[in-house]
N, C-alpha and C positions, 0 to 999 in steps of 0.2 A: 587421811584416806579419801574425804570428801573434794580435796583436792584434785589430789592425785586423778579422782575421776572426773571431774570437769577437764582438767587440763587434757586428759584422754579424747574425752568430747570432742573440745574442743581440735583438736590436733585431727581427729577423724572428719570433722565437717569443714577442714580446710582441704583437705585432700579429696574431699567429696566437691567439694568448688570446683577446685583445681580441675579436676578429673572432666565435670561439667564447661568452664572455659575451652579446655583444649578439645573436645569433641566437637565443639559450637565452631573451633577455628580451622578443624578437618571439616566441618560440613561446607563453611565458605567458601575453602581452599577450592573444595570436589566442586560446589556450585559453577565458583568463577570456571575452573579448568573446562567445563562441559562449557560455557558459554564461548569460552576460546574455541576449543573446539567444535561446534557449530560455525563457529565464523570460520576457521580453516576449509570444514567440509564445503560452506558454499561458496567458497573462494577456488576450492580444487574443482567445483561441477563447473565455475565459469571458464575455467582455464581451458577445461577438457572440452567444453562446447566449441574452444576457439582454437583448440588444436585440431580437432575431429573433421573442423570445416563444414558443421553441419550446416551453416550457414549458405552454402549456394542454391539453395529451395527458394530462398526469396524470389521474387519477383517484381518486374517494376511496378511504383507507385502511379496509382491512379490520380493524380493531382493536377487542376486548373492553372495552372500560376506558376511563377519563380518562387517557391519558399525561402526561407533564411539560411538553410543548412538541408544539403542533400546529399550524401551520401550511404551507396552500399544497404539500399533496402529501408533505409531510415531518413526522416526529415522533418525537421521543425520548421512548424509555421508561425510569425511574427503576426499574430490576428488576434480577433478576439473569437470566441465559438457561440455568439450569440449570432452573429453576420458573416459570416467568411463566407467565400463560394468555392473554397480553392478545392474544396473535398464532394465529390460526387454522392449524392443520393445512394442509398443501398448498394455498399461498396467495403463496409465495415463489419469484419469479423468477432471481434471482439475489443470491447471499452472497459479500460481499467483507467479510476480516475479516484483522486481526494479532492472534493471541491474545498473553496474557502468555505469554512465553518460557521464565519460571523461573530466573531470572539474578539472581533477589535486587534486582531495580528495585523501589523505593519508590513502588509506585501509590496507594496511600491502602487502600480497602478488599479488595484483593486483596490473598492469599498468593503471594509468587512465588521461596520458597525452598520447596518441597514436596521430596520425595526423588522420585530423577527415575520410580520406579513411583507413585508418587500421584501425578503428573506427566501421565503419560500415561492414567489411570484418570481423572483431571478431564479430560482431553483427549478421550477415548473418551465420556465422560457427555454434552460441550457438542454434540462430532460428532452424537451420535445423535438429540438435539433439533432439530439443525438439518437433518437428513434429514426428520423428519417434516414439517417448515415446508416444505420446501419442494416445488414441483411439480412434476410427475412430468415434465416437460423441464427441471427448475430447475436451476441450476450453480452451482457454487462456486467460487470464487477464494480459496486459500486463501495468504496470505506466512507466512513459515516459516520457521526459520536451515536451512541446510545441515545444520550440525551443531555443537556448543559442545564449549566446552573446557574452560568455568568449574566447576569441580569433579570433575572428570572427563569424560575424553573420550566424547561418546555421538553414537549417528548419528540423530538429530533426526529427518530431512525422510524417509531410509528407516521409521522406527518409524512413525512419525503416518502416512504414505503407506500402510503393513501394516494400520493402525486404523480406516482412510478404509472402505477394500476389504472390512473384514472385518462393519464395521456395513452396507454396502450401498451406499454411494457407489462409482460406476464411473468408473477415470482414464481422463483422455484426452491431457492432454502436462504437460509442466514446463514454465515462465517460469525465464529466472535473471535476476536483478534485479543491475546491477552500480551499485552505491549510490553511488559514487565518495566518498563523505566517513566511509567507515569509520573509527573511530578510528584513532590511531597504534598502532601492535604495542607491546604489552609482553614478551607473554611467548613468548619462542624453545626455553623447554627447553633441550639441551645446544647453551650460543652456540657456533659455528666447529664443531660436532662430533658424531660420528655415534652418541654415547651417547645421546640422548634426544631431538633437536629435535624442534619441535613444526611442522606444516604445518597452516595457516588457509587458509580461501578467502574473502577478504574480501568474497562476494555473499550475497544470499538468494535463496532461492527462491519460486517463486507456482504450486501445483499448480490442476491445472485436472483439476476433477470433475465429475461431473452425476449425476442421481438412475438416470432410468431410459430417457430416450430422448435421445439429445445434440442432434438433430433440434430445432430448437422448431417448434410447430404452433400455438400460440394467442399472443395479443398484437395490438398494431396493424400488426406486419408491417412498419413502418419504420424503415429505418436513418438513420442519422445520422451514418455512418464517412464519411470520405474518401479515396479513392486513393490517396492520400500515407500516409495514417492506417495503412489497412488494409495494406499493403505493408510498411512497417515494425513494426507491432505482430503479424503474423503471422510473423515473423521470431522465434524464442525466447530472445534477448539483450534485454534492455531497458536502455538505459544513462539515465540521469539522476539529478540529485541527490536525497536524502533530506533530513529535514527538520530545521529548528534544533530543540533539545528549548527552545532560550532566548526564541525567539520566538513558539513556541505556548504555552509555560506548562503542558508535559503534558513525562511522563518518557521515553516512546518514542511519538513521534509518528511516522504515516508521510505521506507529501508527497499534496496530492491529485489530482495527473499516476497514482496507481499506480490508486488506484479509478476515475479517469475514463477511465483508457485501457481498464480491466478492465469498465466498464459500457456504453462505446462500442461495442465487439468485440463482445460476451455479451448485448446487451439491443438490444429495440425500443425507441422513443420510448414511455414511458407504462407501463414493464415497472415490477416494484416488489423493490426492493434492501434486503437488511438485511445489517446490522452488527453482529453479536452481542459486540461488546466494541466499541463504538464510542468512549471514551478522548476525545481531543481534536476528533472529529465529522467528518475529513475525509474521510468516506464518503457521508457527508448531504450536503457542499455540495456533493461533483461529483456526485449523485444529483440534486440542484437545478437543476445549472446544466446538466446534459443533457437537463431534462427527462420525469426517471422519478421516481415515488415511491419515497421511502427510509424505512426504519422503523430506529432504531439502539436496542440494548438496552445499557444503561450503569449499574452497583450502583454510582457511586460519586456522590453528586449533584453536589458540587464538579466534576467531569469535565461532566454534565449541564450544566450551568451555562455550561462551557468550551462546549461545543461550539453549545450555543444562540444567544451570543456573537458563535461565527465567522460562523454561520448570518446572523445581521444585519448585523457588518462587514463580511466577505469575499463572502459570497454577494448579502446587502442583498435576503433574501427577505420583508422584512417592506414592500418597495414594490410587490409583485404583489398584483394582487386577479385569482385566478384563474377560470374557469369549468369548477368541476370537473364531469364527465360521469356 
């Protein structure tokens, strides 16, 4: 009898396993499927921005010089953005940028093991170039880590946030960006134990600044957000993925959902976007495929090169013949 009822037992808490496995491999299933389709949806809004033609708002660029790549409302500069002269004074609408973090990535001709005060002193030199670009309603979007751990613990997103303030950029809220494909943890500090563990937050941040009036007053005055758009993008969570480093061919790439949501929100149709480390370009192509001019400034040409590249694959801005205004 005593048998009999283990064997019952038993036979019941394998089907209760069972039961627990395959719901775990529906939730993955549902997960993954929704992350496909996100990627489909923002794959159809860029198609449809390049069907639509919203694009002939642009207007010609305001630029000193021959750049590297000019085309249709968009162009990369082969410079660096601590010295360039090739971009005019208060001319800039809106700055969406990832600078180098300082984590020791191998960008080619960037330093990105400085001591973390040279750090923030090249931090503080690019800031204050990028205030004068830009316009006296101009914004900035700036991604950011929270904070690092790689060589010592330092508070990132507060110091550069105190640097913004102190050159003359006025905040106005935080983004946290929940990246979902941050690497795996390595390092815990004291494992099981209250001598040293280490506490990470696997998001970044996206501060949101403006020069002098948060107000805009000049431009074409039209949006291009949606209901849907504006409702969840005014919400200060942004969850979506980051991007392969293997499939762009660039060391920290960021996805171009983070600059098209951040030029959707923050810009008219025909507004003009720079990049001041513009890297693998995906600032330009959702600058493209919105509809706004983008300028990106890039010291490394190899990177140039990348991002001109995408500009033709991904964006396929070299089938526009536009009528600039």
């Amino acid at each position: 009898m005593k048998k009999k009822l283990l064997k019952k037992m038993i036979k019941k808490r394998k089907k209760k396993n069972r039961k627990k496995i395959i719901t775990k491999k529906l939730i993955l299933t549902r997960q993954k499927k929704q992350r496909i389709d996100k990627l489909e949806e923002q794959n159809i809004t860029y198609n449809t921005a390049m069907q639509t033609s919203v694009l002939t708002t642009q207007k010609e660029l305001e630029i000193k010089g021959k750049p590297f790549f000019r085309e249709n409302g968009i162009a990369i500069l082969h410079d660096d953005i601590l010295t360039t002269q090739l971009i005019p004074n208060n001319s800039i609408d809106l700055i969406v940028t990832s600078p180098p973090y300082n984590v020791d990535i191998h960008y080619g001709q960037h330093k990105d093991n400085m001591t973390y005060e040279e750090y923030l002193e090249f931090t503080r030199k690019w800031l204050k170039k990028c205030f004068d670009l830009a316009k006296d309603d101009g914004r900035f979007c700036l991604n950011i880590p929270l904070d690092k751990n790689k060589g010592g613990q330092q508070s990132v997103c507060a110091d550069i946030t105190t640097i913004t303030k102190q050159i003359g950029w006025k905040y106005h809220s935080t983004i946290i960006w929940n990246e979902q494909n941050i690497s795996k943890r390595t390092a815990w500090g004291s494992w099981l134990s209250a001598s040293a563990p280490y506490v990470i937050a696997p998001v970044e941040v996206i501060l949101i600044l403006y020069k002098k009036d948060w107000k805009k007053t000049g431009g074409s005055k039209k949006s291009d957000i949606d209901r849907k758009e504006f409702m969840d993008w005014t919400n200060g969570v942004w969850t979506f993925m980051g991007e392969s480093k293997k499939r762009i061919g660039h060391p920290a790439p960021f996805p171009v959902e983070l600059p098209r949501r951040c030029i959707k929100l923050f810009t008219f149709v025909g507004d003009t976007v720079l990049d001041p480390f513009l890297g693998s370009g995906s600032t330009l192509v959702a600058s493209f495929l919105t509809g706004r001019n983008g300028i990106g400034v890039e010291i490394d040409k190899n990177y140039c090169e990348l991002a001109k590249d995408r500009l033709t694959k991904e964006a396929k801005i070299d089938q526009f013949k536009l009528d600039l205004k």
